[in-house]
C-alpha positions in Angstrom: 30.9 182.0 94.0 32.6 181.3 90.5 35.2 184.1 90.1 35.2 186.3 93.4 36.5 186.1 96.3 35.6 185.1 99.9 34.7 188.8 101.8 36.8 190.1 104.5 36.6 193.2 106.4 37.8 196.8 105.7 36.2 199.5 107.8 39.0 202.4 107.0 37.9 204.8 104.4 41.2 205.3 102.8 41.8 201.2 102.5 38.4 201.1 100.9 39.3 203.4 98.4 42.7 201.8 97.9 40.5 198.7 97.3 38.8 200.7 94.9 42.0 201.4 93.3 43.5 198.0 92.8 40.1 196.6 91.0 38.1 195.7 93.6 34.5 196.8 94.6 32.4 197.5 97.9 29.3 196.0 98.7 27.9 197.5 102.0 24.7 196.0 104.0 22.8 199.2 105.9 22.3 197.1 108.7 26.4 197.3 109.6 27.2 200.8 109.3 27.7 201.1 112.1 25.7 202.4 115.4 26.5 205.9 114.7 26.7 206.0 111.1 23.7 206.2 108.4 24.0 205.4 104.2 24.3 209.1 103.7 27.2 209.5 106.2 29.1 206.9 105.2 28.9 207.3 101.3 29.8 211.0 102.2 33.1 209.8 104.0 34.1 207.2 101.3 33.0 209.3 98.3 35.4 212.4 100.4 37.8 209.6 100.8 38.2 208.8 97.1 38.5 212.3 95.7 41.6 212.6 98.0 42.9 209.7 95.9 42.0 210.2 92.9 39.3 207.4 92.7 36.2 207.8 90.3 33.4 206.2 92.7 30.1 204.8 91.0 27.9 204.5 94.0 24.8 202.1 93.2 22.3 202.3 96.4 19.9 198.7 96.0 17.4 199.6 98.8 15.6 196.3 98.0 18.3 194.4 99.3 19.5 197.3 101.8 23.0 197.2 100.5 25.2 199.6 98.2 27.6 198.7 95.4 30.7 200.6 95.0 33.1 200.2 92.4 35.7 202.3 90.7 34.3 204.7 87.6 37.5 204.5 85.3 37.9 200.6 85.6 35.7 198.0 84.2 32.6 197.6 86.3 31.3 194.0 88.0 29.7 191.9 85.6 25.9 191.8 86.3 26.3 187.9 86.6 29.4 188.6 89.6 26.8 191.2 91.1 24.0 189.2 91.2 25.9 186.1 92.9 27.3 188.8 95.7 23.4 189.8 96.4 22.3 186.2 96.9 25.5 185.1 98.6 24.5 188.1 101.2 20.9 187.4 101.0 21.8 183.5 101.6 24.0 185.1 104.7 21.1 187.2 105.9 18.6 183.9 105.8 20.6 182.1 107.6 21.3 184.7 110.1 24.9 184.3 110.0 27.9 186.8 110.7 28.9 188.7 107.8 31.8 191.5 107.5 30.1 195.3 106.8 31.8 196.1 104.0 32.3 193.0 101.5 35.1 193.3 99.1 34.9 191.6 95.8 38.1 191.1 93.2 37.5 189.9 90.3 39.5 187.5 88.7 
């Protein structure tokens, strides 16, 4: 995955948004929301979240993949060629049936 990083976890709204913050972006898959939680829910937490802060969230909802991009509205967004490597790194993930983190955050470098 020329020019991002490997994901790790971050469930907390407010270190999402502070990921937001220092030029990263979110990608969530719906199926790890969480038991409790729906994509309505949780965009309404992080989206509450970021206003608090003063982060600018672009929210991108890809229901063919079941995921959502988040990335930070006064920074310079993803590349679409850093975008599409995330969705087939998490579709590859998916096929394979392997453990990936909820929330996968992305710098780029």
């Amino acid at each position: 995955m020329s020019g991002l990083s490997e994901p790790y976890m971050v469930h907390d709204p407010w270190k999402m948004a502070g990921e937001l913050m220092n030029g990263r972006w979110l990608v969530a898959r719906w199926e790890h929301l969480g038991e409790h939680e729906d994509l309505r829910q949780w965009t309404a937490v992080l989206l509450a979240t970021c206003e608090e802060v003063g982060v600018e969230p672009i929210v991108l909802n890809v229901a063919r993949k079941s995921l959502t991009i988040v990335f930070n509205g006064s920074l310079p967004p993803p590349t679409f060629d850093q975008v599409e490597t995330t969705i087939r790194a998490i579709d590859y993930h998916r096929f394979l049936e392997r453990e990936i983190k909820p929330e996968v955050i992305v710098k780029r470098h």
